[in-house]
Biopython code that builds the backbone (N, CA, C, O; Angstrom):
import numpy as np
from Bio.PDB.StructureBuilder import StructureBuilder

atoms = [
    (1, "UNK", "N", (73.161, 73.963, -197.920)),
    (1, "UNK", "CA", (72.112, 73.630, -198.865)),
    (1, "UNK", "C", (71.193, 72.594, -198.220)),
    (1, "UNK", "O", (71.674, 71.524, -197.846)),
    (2, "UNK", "N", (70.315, 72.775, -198.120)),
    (2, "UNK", "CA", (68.959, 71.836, -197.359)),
    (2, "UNK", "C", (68.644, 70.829, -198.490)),
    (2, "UNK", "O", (68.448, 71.205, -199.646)),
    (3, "UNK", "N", (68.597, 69.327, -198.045)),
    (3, "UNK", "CA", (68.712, 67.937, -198.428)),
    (3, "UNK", "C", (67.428, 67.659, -197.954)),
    (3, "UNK", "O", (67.098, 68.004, -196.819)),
    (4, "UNK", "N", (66.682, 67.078, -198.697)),
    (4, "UNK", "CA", (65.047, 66.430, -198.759)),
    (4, "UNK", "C", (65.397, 64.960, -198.045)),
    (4, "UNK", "O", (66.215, 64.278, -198.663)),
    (5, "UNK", "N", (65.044, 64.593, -197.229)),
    (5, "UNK", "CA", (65.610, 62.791, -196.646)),
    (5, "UNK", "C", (64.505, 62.466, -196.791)),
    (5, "UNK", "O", (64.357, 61.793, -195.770)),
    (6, "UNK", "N", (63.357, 62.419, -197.422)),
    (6, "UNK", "CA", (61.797, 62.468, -197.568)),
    (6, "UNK", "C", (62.236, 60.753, -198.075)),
    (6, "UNK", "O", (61.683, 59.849, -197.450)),
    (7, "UNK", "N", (63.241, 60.372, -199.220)),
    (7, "UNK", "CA", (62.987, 59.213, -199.668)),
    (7, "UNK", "C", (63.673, 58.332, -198.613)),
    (7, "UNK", "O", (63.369, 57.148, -198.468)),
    (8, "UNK", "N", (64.727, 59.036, -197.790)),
    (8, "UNK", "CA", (65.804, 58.063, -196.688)),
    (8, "UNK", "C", (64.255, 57.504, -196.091)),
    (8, "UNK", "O", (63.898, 56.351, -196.333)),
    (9, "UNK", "N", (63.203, 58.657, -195.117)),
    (9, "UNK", "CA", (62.142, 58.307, -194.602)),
    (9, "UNK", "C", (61.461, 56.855, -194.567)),
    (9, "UNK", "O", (61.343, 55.885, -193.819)),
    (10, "UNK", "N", (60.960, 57.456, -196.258)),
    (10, "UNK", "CA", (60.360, 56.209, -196.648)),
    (10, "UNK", "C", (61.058, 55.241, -197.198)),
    (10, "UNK", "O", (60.463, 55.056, -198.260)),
    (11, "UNK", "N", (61.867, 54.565, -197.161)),
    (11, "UNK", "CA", (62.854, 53.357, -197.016)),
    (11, "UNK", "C", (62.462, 53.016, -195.854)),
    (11, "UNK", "O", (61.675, 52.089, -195.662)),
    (12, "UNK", "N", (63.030, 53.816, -194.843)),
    (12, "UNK", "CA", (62.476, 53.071, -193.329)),
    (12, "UNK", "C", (61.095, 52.584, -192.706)),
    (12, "UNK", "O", (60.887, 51.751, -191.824)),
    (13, "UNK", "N", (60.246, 53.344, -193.425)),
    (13, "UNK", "CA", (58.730, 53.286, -193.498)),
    (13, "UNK", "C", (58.557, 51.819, -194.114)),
    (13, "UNK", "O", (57.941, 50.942, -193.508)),
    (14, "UNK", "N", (58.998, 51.673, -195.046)),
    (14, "UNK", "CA", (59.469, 50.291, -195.922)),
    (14, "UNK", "C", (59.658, 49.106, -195.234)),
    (14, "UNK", "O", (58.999, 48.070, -195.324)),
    (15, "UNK", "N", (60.815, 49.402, -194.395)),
    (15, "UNK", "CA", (61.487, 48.806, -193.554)),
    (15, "UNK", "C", (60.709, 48.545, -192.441)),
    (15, "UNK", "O", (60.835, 47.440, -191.913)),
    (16, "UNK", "N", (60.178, 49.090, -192.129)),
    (16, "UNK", "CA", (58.968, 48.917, -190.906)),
    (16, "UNK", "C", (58.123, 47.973, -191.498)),
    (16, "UNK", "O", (57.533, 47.250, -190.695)),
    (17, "UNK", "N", (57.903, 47.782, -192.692)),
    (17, "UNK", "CA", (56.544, 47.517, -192.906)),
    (17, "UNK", "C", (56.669, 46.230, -193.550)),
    (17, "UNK", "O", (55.667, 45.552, -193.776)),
    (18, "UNK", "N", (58.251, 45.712, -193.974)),
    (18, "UNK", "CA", (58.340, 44.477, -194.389)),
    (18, "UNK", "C", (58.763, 43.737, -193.126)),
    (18, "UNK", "O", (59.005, 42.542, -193.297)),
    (19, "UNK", "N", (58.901, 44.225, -191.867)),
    (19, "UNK", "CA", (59.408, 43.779, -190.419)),
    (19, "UNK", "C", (58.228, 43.326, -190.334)),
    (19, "UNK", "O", (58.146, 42.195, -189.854)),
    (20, "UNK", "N", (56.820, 44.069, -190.784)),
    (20, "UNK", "CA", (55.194, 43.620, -189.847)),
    (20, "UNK", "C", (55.365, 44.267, -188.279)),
    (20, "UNK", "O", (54.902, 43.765, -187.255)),
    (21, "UNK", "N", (56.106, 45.436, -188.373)),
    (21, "UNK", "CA", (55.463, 46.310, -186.833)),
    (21, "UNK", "C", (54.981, 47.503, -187.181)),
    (21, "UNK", "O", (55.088, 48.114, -188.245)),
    (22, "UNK", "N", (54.494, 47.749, -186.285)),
    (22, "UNK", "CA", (53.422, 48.701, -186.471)),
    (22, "UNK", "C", (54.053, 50.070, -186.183)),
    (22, "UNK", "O", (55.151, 49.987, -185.633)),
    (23, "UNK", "N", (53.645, 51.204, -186.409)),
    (23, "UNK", "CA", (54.654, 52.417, -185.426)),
    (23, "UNK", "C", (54.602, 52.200, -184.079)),
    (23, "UNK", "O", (55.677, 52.202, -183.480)),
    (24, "UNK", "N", (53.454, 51.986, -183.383)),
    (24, "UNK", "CA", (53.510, 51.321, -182.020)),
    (24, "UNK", "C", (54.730, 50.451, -181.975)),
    (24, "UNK", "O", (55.666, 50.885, -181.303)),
    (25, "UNK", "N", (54.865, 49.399, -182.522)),
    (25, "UNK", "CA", (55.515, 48.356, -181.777)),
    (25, "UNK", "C", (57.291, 48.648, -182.217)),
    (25, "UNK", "O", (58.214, 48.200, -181.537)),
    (26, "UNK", "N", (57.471, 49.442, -183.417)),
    (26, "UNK", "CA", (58.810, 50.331, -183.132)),
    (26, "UNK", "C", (58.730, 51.395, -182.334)),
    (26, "UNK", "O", (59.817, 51.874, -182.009)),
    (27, "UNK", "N", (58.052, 51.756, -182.043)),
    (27, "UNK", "CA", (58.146, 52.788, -180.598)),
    (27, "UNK", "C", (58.585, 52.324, -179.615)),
    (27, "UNK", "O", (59.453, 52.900, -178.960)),
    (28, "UNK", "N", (58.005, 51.002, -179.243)),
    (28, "UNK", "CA", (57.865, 50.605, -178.047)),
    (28, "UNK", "C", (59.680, 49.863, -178.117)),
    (28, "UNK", "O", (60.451, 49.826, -177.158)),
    (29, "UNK", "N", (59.917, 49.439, -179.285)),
    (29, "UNK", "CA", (61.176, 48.369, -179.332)),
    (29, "UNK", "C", (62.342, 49.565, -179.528)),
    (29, "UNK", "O", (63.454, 49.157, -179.863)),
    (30, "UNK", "N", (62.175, 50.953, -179.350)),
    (30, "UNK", "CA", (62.848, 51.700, -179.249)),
    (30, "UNK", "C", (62.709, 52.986, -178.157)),
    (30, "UNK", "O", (63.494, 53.933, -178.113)),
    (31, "UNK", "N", (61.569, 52.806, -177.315)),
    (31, "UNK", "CA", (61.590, 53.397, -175.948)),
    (31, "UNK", "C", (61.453, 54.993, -176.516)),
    (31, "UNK", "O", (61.986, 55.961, -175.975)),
    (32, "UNK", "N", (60.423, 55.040, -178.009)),
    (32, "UNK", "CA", (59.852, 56.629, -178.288)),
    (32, "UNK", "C", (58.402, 55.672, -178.206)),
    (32, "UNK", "O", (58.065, 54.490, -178.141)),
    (33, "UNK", "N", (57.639, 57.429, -178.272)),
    (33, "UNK", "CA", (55.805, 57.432, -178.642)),
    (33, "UNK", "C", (55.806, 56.800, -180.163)),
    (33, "UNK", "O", (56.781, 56.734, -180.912)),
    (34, "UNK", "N", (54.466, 56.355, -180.424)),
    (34, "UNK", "CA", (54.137, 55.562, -181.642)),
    (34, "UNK", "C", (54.511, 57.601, -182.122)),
    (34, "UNK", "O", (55.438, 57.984, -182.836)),
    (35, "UNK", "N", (53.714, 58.275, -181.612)),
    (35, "UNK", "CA", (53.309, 59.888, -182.275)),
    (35, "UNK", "C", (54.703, 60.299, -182.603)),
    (35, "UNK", "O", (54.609, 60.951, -183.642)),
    (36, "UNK", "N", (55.878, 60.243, -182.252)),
    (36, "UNK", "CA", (57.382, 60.429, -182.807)),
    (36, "UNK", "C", (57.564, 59.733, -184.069)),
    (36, "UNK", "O", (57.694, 60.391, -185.102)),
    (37, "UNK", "N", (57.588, 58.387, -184.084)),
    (37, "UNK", "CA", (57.088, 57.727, -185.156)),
    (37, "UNK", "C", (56.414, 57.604, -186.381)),
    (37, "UNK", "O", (56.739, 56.901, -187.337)),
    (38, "UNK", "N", (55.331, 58.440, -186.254)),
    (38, "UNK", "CA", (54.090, 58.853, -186.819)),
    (38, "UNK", "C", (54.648, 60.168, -187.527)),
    (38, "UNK", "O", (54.507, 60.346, -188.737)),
    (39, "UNK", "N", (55.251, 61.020, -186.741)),
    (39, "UNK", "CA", (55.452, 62.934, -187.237)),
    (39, "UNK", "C", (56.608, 62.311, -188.157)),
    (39, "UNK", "O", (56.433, 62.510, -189.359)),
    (40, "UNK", "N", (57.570, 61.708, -187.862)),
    (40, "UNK", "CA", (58.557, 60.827, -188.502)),
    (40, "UNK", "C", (58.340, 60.809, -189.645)),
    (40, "UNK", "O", (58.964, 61.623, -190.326)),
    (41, "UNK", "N", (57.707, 60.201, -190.091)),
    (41, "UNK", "CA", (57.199, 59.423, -191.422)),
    (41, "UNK", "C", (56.139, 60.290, -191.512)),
    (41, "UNK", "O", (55.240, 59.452, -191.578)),
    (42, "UNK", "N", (55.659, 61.199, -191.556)),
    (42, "UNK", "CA", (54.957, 61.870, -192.432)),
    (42, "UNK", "C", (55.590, 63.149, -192.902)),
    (42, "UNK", "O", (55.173, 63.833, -193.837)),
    (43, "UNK", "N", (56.919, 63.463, -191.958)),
    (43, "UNK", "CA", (57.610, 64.614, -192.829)),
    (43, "UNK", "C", (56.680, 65.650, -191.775)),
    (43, "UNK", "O", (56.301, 66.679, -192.334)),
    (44, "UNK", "N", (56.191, 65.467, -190.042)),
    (44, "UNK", "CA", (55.643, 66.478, -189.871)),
    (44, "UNK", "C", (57.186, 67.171, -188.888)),
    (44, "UNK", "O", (57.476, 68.332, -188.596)),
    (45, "UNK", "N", (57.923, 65.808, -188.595)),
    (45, "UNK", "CA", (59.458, 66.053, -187.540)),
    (45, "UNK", "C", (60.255, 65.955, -188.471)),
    (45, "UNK", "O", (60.289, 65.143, -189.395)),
    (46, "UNK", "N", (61.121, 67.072, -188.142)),
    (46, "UNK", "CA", (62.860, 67.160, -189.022)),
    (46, "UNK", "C", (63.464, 66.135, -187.955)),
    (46, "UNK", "O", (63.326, 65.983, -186.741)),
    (47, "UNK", "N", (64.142, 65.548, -188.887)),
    (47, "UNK", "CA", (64.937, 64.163, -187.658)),
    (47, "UNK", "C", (66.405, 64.457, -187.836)),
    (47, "UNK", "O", (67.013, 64.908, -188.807)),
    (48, "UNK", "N", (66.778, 64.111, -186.738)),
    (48, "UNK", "CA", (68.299, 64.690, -186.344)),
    (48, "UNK", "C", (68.817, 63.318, -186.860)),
    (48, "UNK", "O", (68.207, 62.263, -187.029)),
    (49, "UNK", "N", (70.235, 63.670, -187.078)),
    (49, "UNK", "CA", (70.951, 62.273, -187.650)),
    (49, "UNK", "C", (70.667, 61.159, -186.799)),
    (49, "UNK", "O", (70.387, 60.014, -187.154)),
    (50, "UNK", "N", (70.793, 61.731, -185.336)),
    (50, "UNK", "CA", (70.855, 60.254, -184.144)),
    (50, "UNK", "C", (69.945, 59.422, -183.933)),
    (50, "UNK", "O", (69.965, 58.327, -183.371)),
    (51, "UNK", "N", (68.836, 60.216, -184.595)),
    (51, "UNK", "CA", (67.289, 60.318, -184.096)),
    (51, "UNK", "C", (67.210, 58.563, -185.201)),
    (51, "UNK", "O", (66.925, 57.435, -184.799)),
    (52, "UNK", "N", (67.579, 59.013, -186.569)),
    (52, "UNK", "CA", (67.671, 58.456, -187.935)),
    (52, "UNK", "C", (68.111, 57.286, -187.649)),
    (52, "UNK", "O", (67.473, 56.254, -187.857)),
    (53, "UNK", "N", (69.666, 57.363, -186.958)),
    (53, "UNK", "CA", (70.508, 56.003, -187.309)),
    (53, "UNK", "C", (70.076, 55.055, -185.985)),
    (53, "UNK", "O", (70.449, 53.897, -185.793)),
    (54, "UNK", "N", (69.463, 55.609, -185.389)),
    (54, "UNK", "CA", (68.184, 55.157, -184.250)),
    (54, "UNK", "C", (67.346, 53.859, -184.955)),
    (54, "UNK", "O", (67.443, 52.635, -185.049)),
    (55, "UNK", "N", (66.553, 54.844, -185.340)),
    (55, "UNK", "CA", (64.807, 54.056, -185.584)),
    (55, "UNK", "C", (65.806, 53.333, -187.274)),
    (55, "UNK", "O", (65.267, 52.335, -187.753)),
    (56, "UNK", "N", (66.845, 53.739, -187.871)),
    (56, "UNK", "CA", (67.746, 52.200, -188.941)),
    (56, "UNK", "C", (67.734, 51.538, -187.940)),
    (56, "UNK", "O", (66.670, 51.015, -187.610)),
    (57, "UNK", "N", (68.596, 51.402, -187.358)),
    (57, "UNK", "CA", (69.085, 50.202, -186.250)),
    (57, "UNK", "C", (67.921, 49.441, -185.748)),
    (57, "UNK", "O", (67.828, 48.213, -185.724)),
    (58, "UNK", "N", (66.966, 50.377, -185.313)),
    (58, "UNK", "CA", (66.191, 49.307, -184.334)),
    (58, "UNK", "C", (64.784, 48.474, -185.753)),
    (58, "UNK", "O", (63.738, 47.884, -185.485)),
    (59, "UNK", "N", (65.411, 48.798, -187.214)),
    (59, "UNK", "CA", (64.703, 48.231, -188.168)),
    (59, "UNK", "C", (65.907, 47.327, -188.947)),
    (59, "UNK", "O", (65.685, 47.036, -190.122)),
    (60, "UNK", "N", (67.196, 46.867, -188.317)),
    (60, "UNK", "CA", (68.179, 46.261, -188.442)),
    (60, "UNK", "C", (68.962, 46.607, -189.850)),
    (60, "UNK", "O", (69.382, 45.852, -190.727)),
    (61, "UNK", "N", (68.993, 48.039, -189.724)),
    (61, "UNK", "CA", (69.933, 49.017, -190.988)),
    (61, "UNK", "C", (70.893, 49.174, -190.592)),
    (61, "UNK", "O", (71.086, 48.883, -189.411)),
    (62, "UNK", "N", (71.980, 49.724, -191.414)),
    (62, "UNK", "CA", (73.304, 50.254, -190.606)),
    (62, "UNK", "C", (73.150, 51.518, -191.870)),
    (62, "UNK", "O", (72.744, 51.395, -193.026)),
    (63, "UNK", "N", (73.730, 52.953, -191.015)),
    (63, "UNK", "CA", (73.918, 53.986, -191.928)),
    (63, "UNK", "C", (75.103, 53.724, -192.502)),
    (63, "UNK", "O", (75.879, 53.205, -191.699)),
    (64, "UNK", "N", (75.668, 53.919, -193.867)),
    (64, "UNK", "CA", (76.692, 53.915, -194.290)),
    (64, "UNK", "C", (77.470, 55.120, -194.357)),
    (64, "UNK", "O", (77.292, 55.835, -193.371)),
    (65, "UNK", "N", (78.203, 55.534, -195.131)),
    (65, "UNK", "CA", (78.511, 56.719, -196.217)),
    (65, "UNK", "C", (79.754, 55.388, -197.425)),
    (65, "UNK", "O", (80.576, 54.472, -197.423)),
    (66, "UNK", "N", (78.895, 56.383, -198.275)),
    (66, "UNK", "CA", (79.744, 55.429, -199.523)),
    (66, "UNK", "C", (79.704, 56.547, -200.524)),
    (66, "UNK", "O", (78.838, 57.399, -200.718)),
    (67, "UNK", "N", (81.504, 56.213, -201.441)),
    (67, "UNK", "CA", (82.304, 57.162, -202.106)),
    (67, "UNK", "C", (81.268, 57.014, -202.934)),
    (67, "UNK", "O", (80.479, 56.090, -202.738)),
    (68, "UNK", "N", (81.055, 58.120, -204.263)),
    (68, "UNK", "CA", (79.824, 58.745, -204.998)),
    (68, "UNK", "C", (80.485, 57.552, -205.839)),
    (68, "UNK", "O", (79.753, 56.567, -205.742)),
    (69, "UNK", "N", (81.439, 57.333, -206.508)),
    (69, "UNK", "CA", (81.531, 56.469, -207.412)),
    (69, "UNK", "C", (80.919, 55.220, -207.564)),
    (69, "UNK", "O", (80.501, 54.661, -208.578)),
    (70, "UNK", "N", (80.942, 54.737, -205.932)),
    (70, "UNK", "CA", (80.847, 53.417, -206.289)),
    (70, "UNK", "C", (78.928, 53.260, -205.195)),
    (70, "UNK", "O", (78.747, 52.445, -204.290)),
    (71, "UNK", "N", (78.179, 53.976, -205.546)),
    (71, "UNK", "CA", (76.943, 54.247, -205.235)),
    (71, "UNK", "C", (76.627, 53.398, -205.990)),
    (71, "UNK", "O", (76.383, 52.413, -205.292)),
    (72, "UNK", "N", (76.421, 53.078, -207.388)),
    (72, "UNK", "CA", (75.965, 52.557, -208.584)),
    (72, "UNK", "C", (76.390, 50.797, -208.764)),
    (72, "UNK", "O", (75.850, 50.102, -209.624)),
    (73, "UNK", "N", (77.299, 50.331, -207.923)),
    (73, "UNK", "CA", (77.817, 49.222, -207.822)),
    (73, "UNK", "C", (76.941, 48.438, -206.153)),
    (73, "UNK", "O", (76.463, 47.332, -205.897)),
    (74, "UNK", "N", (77.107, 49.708, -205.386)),
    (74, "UNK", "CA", (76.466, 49.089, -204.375)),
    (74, "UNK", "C", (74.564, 48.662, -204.632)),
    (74, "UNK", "O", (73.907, 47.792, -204.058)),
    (75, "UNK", "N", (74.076, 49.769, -205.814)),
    (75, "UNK", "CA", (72.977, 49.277, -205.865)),
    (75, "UNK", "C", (73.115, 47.994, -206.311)),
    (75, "UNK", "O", (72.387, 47.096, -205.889)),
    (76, "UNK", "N", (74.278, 47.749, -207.408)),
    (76, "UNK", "CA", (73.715, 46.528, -208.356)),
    (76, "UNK", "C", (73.425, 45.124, -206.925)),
    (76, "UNK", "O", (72.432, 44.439, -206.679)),
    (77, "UNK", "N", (74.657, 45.182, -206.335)),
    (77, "UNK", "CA", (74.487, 44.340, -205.043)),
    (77, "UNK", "C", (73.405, 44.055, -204.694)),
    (77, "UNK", "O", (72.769, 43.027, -204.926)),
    (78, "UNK", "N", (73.027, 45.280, -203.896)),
    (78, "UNK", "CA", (71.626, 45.349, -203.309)),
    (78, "UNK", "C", (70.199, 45.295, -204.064)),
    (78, "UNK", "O", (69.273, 44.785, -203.433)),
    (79, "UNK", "N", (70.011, 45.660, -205.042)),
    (79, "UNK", "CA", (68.990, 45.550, -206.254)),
    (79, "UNK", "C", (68.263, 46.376, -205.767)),
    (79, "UNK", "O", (67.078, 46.045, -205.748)),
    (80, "UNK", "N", (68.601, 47.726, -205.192)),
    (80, "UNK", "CA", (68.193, 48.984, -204.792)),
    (80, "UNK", "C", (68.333, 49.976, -205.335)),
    (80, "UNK", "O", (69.173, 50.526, -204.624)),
    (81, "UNK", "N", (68.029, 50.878, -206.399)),
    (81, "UNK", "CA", (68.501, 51.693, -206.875)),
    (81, "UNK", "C", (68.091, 53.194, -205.728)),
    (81, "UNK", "O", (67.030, 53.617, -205.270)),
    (82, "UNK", "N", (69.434, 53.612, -205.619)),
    (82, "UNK", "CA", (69.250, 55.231, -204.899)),
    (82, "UNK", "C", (68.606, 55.702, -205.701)),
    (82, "UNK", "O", (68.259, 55.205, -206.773)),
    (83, "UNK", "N", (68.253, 57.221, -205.064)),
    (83, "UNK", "CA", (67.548, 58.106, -205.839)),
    (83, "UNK", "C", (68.398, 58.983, -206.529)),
    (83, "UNK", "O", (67.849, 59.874, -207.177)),
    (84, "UNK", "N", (69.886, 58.906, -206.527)),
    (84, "UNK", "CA", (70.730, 59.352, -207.312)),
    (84, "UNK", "C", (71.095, 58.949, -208.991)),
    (84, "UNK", "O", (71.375, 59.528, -210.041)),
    (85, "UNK", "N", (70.852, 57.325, -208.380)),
    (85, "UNK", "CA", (71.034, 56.628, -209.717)),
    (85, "UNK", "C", (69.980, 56.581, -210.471)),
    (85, "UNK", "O", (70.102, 56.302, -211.663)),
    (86, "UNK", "N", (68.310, 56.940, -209.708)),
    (86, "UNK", "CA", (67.157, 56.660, -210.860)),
    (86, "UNK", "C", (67.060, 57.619, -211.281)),
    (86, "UNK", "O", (66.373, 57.921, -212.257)),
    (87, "UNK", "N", (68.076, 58.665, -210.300)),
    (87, "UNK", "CA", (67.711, 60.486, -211.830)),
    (87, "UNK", "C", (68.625, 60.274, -212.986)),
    (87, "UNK", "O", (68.372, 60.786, -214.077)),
    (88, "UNK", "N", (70.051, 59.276, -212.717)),
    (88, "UNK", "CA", (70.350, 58.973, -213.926)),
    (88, "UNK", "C", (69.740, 58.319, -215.231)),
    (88, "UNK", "O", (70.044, 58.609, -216.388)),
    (89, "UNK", "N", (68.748, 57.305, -214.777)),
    (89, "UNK", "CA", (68.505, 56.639, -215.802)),
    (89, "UNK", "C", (66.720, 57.039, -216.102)),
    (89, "UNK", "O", (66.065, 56.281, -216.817)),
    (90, "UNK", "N", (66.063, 58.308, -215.462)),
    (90, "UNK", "CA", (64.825, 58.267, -215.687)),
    (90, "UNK", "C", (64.726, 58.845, -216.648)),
    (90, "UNK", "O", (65.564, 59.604, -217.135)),
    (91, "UNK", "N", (63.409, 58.497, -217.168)),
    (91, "UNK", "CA", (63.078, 59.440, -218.236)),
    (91, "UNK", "C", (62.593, 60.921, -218.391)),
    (91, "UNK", "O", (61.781, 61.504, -217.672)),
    (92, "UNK", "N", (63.310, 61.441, -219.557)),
    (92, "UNK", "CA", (63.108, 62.966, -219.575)),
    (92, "UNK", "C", (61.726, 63.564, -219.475)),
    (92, "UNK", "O", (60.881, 63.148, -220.267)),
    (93, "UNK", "N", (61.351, 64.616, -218.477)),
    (93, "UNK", "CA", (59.889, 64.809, -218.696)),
    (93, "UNK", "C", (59.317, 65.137, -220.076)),
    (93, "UNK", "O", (59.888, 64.562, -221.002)),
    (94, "UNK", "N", (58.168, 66.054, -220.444)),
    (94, "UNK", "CA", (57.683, 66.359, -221.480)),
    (94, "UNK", "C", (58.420, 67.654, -222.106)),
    (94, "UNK", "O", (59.005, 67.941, -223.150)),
    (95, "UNK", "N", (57.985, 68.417, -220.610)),
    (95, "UNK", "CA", (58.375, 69.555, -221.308)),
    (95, "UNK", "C", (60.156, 70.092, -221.154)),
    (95, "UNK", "O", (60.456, 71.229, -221.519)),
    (96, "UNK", "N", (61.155, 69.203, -220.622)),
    (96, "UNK", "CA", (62.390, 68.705, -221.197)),
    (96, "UNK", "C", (62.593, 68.491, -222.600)),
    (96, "UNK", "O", (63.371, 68.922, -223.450)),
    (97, "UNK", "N", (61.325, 67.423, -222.549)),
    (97, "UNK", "CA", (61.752, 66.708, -224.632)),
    (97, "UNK", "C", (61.163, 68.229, -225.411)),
    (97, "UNK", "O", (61.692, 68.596, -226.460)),
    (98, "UNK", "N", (60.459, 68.731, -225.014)),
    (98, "UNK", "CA", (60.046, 69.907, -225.705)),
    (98, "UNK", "C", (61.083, 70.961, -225.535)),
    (98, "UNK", "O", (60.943, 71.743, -226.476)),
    (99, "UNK", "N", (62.248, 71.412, -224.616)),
    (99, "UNK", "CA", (63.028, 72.252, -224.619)),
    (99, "UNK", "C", (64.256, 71.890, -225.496)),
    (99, "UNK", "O", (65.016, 72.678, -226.060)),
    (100, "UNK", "N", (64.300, 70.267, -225.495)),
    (100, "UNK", "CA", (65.173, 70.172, -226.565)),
    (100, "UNK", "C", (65.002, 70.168, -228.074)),
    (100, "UNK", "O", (65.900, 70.088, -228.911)),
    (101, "UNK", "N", (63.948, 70.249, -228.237)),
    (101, "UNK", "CA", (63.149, 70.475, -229.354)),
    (101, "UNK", "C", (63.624, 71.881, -230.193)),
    (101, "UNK", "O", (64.162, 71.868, -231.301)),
    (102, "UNK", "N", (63.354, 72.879, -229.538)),
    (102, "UNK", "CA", (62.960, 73.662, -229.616)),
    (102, "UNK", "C", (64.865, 74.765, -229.959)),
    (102, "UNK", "O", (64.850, 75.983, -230.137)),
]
sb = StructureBuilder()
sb.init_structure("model")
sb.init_model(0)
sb.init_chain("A")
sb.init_seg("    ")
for serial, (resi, resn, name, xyz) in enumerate(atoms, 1):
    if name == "N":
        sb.init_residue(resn, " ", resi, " ")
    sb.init_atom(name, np.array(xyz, "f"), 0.0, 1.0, " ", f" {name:<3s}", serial, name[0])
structure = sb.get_structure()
């Protein structure tokens, strides 16, 4: 089943950008083109895991894996909510409230 990392992306994009470097200057502090960087974060390159826990690291991340249960505890920690936990608590669209309606 094919997994969207579109939001993992932009976390790191994030992460870049509360560091103050530029894609240049993580390129350079990781020995890729700014243009790897660039296709990166726009979703134009599929990124391989190594590629990923790469350009975390050199934005001082560590990849985890954490049991599904306790996802919801690690946000409270972090004051991060995954995108697992904000489909728990978002609100229903329109035409949701209208199917239950109905």
């Amino acid at each position: 089943m094919p997994y969207n990392i579109q939001h993992l992306i932009a976390r790191l994009t994030e992460q870049r950008n509360r560091e103050g470097l530029s894609q240049s200057d993580l390129g350079k502090k990781l020995g890729l083109p700014q243009s790897f960087i660039s296709a990166v974060e726009s979703g134009r390159r599929d990124l391989r895991l190594s590629n990923f826990v790469e350009l975390a690291r050199g934005l001082g991340l560590e990849v985890v894996l954490i049991p599904v249960g306790m996802v919801q505890a690690v946000d409270v920690i972090t004051g991060v909510q995954s995108p697992r936990v904000q489909a728990l608590y978002a609100e229903p669209r329109e035409e949701e409230e209208d199917a239950e309606i109905d």
